[in-house]
PAMARKE-915861 format. One record per residue (C-alpha): residue in one letter; x, y, z. Coordinates in steps of 0.25 Angstrom, whole numbers, plus 5000, padded with zeros to 4 digits. Layout:
# residues N
(r A, (X, Y, Z))
...
# end
This chain:
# residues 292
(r X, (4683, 4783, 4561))
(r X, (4690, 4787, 4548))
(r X, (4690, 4803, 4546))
(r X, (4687, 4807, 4533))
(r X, (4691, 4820, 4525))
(r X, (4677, 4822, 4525))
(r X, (4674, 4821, 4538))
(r X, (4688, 4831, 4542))
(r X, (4682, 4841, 4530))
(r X, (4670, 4841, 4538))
(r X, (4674, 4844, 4551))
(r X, (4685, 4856, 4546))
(r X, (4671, 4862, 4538))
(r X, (4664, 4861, 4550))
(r X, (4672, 4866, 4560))
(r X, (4683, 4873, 4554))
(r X, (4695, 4865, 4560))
(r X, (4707, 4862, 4551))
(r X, (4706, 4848, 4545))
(r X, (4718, 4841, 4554))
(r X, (4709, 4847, 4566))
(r X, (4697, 4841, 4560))
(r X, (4704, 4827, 4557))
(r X, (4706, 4826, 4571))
(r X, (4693, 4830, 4577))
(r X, (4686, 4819, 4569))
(r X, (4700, 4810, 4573))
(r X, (4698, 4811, 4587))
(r X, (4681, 4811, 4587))
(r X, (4681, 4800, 4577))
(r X, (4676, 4804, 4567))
(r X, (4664, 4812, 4574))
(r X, (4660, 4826, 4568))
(r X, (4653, 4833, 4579))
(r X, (4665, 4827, 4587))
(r X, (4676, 4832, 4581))
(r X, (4670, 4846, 4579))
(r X, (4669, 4845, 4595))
(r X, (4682, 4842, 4596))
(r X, (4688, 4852, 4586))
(r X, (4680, 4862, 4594))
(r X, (4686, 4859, 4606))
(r X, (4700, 4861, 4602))
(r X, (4696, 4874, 4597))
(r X, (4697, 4869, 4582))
(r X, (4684, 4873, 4578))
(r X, (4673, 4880, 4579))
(r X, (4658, 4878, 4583))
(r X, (4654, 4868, 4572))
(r X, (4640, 4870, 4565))
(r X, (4636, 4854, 4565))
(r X, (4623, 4857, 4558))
(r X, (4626, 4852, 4546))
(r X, (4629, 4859, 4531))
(r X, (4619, 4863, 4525))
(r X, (4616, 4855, 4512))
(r X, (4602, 4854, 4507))
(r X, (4596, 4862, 4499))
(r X, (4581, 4868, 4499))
(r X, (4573, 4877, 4509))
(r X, (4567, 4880, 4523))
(r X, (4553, 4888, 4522))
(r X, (4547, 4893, 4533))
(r X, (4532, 4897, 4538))
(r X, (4524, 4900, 4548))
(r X, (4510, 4903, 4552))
(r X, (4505, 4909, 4564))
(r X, (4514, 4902, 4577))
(r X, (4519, 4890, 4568))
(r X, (4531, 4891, 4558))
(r X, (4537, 4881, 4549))
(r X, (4550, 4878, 4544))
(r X, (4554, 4868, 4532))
(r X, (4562, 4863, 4524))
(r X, (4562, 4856, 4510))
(r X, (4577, 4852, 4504))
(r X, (4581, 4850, 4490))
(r X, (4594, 4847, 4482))
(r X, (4599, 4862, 4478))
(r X, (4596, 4877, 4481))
(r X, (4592, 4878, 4467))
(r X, (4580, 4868, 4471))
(r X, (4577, 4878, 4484))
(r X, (4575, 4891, 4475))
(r X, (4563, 4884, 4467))
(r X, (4552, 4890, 4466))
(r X, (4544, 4878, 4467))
(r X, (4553, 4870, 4477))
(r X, (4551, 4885, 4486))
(r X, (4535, 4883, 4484))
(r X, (4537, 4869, 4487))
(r X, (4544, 4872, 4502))
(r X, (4534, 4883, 4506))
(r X, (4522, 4873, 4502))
(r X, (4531, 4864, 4513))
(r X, (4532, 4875, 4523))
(r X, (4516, 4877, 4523))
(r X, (4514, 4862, 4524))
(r X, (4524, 4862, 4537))
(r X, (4514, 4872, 4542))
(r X, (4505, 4861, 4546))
(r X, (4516, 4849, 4550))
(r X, (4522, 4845, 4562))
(r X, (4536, 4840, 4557))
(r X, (4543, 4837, 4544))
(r X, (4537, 4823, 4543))
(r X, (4523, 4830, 4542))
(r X, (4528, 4839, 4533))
(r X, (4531, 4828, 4524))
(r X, (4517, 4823, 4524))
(r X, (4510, 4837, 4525))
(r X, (4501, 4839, 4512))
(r X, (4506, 4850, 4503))
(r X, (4497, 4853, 4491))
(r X, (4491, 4837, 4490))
(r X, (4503, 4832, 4493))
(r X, (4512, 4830, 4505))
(r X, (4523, 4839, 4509))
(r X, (4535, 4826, 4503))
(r X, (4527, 4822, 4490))
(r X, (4527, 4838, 4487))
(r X, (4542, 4837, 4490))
(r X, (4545, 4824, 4482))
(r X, (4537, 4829, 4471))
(r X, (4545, 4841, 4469))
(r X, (4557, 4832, 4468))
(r X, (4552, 4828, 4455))
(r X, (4547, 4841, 4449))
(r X, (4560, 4849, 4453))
(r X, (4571, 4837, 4451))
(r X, (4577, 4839, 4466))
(r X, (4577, 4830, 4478))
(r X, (4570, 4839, 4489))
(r X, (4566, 4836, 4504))
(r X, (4557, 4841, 4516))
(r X, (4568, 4842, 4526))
(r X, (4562, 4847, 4539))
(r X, (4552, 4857, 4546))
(r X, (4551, 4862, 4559))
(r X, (4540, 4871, 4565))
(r X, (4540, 4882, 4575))
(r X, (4528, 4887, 4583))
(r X, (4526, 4900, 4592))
(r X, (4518, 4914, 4594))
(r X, (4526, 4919, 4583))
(r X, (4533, 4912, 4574))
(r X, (4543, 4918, 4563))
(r X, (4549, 4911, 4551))
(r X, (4562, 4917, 4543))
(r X, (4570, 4914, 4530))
(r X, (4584, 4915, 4529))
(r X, (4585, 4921, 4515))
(r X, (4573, 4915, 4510))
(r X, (4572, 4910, 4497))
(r X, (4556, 4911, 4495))
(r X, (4546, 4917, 4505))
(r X, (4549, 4907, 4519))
(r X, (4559, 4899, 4513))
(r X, (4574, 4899, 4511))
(r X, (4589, 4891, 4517))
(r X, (4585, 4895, 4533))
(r X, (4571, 4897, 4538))
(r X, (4568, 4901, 4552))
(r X, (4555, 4900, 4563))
(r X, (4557, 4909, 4575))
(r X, (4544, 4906, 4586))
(r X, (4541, 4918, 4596))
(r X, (4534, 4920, 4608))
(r X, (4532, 4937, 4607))
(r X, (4538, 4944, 4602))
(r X, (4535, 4947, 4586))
(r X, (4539, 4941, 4570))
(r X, (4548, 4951, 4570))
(r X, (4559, 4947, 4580))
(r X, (4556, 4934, 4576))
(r X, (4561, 4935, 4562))
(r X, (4572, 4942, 4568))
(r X, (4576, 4931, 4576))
(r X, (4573, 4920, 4565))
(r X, (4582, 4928, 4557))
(r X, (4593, 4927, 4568))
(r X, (4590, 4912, 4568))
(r X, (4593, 4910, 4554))
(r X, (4606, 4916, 4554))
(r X, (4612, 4910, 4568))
(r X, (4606, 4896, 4568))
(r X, (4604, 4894, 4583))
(r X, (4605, 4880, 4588))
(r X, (4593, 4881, 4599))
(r X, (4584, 4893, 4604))
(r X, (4592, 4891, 4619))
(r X, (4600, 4884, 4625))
(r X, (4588, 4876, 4632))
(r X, (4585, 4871, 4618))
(r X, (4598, 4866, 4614))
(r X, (4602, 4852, 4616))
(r X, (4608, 4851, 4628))
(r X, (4620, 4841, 4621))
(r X, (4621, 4850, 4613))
(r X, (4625, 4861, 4623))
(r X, (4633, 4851, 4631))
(r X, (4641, 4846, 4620))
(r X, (4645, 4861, 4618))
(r X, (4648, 4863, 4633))
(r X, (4657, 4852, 4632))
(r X, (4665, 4854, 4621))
(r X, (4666, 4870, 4625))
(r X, (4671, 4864, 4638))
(r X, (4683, 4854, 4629))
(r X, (4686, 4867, 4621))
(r X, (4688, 4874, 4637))
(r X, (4696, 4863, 4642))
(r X, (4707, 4864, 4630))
(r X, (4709, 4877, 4634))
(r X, (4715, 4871, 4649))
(r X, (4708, 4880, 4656))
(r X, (4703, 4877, 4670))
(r X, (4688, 4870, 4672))
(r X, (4683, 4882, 4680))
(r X, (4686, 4891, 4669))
(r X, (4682, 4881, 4658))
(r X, (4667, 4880, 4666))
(r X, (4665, 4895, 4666))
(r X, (4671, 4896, 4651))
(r X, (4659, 4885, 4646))
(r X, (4650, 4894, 4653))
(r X, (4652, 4905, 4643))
(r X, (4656, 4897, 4631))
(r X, (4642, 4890, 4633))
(r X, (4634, 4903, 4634))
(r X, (4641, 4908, 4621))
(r X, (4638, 4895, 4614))
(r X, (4623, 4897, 4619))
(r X, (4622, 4911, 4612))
(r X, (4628, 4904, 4599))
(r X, (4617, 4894, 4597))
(r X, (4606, 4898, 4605))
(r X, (4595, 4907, 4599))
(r X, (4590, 4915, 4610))
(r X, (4605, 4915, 4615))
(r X, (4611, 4921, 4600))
(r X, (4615, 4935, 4598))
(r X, (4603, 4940, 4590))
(r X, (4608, 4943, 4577))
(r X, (4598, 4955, 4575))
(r X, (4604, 4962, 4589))
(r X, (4618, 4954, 4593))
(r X, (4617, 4960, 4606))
(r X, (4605, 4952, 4610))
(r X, (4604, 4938, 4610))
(r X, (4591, 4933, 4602))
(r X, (4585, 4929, 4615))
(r X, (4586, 4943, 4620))
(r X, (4581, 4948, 4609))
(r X, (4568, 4941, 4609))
(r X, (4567, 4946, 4622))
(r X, (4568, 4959, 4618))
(r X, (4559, 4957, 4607))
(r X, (4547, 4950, 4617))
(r X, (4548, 4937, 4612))
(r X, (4555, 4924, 4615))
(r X, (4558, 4914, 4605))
(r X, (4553, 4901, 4606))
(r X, (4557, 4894, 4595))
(r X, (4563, 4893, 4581))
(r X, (4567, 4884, 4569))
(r X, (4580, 4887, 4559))
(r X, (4579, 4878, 4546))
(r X, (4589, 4879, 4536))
(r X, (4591, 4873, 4523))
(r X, (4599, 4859, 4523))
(r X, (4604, 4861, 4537))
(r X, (4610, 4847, 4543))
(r X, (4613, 4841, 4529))
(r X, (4625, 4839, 4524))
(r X, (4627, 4842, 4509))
(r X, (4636, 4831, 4500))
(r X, (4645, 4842, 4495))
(r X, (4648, 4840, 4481))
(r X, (4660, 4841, 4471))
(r X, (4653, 4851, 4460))
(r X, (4665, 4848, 4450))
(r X, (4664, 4834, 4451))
(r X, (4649, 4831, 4450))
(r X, (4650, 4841, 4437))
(r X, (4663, 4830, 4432))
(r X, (4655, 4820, 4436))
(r X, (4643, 4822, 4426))
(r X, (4650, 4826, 4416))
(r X, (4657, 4813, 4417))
(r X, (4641, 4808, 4418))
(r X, (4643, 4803, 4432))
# end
């Protein structure tokens, strides 16, 4: 496969390898992203990469809940400027009610909101504010208490990061607590029974390639994987995280302190997973001046 300076940019923005490192990783991997970033990694060449994606869309999570039941959306649109409408805003709380009675983002779509469904109301808006918009996604969260969280909202339950938290005991307070330590960390599970077990496998293997470079002994590499496991477990675990309200507890020992165990939670942010065309400002000015 040929490798592109594209492809080489990417990789070096991504994991932070110098660019004949990076060359060669996508070399010897053919061509293969999340490859190459393994293989950097195991010759010590880069950091832990985030694989999530950049962030690209524009637009707004909202969030709600009544009683045990909490909703997060979210509805895209082309610019930021879009997402601080007033009207756009009304329109994506009148989406977040709606989700209040749906069971996936399919439903949502159909859901009647004022006469019309939930995508007609969206499509309609189009027209009236001149800007391409979208329902994305939602996910619900149910528990005996459920807490909901903005991240520097930009209207009352909606902004760029909205979080759910369910709890069994305990009370709204801790859980806002730990919502707001959700939004800032981004954990990939709530433990490690809830991660992908490849996932974890995949990481066990490739500490185990970074151990073996080192030329130490099996024995010793076994007992160092043990360790390096435990400290990736803390890194992308909720309950296993340092809580960023008191470091010295995990958030797990926290809510145990607090009386309540956490059962759940949902962290949506805006445009996270799509990758944004980057565009050459000068050049799309030159190039309606030159009525391109």
């Amino acid at each position: 496969m040929a490798i592109t300076a594209a492809m080489v940019k990417e990789l070096r923005d991504s994991t932070g390898a110098g660019m004949m490192d990076a060359k060669k990783a996508l070399t010897e991997n053919d061509g293969d992203m999340d490859a190459a970033v393994d293989w950097l990694r195991t010759k010590g060449l880069a950091k832990a990469a985030k694989k999530s994606g950049r962030t690209a869309a524009e637009g707004l999570v909202a969030v709600k809940v009544e009683g045990g039941r909490g909703v997060a959306v979210e509805v895209n649109s082309e610019t930021d400027f879009v997402a601080k409408n007033a009207e756009f805003q009304a329109m994506v709380a009148g989406v977040a009610d709606a989700a209040m009675g749906a069971a996936d983002t399919e439903a949502l779509a159909a859901a009647d909101m004022g006469g019309k469904s939930v995508a007609d109301t969206i499509t309609a808006k189009v027209a009236t504010i001149g800007e391409n918009m979208s329902l994305r996604r939602m996910a619900a969260l149910e528990g005996d208490i459920v807490v909901a969280y903005v991240h520097n909202a930009a209207a009352v339950g909606m902004g760029k990061i909205g979080v759910l938290v369910a709890l069994k005991g305990g009370d709204e307070a801790f859980g806002k607590q730990v919502a707001m330590h959700i939004a800032a960390t981004n954990p990939a599970a709530l433990d490690e029974a809830s991660l992908d077990a490849s996932v974890v496998e995949k990481e066990k293997q490739v500490q185990i390639d970074i151990a073996r470079e080192s030329g130490k002994p099996e024995q010793v590499i076994e007992k160092m994987i043990v360790g390096r496991m435990k400290k990736y477990m803390a890194e992308i675990t909720l309950v296993n995280q340092s809580f960023v309200i008191n470091p010295d507890l995990s958030v797990g020992a926290a809510a145990k302190e607090a009386g309540a165990e956490i059962t759940g939670y949902v962290r949506m942010e805006v445009g996270e997973g799509i990758e944004k065309k980057e565009e050459d400002f000068a050049a799309e000015v030159a190039k309606t001046a030159a009525g391109g």
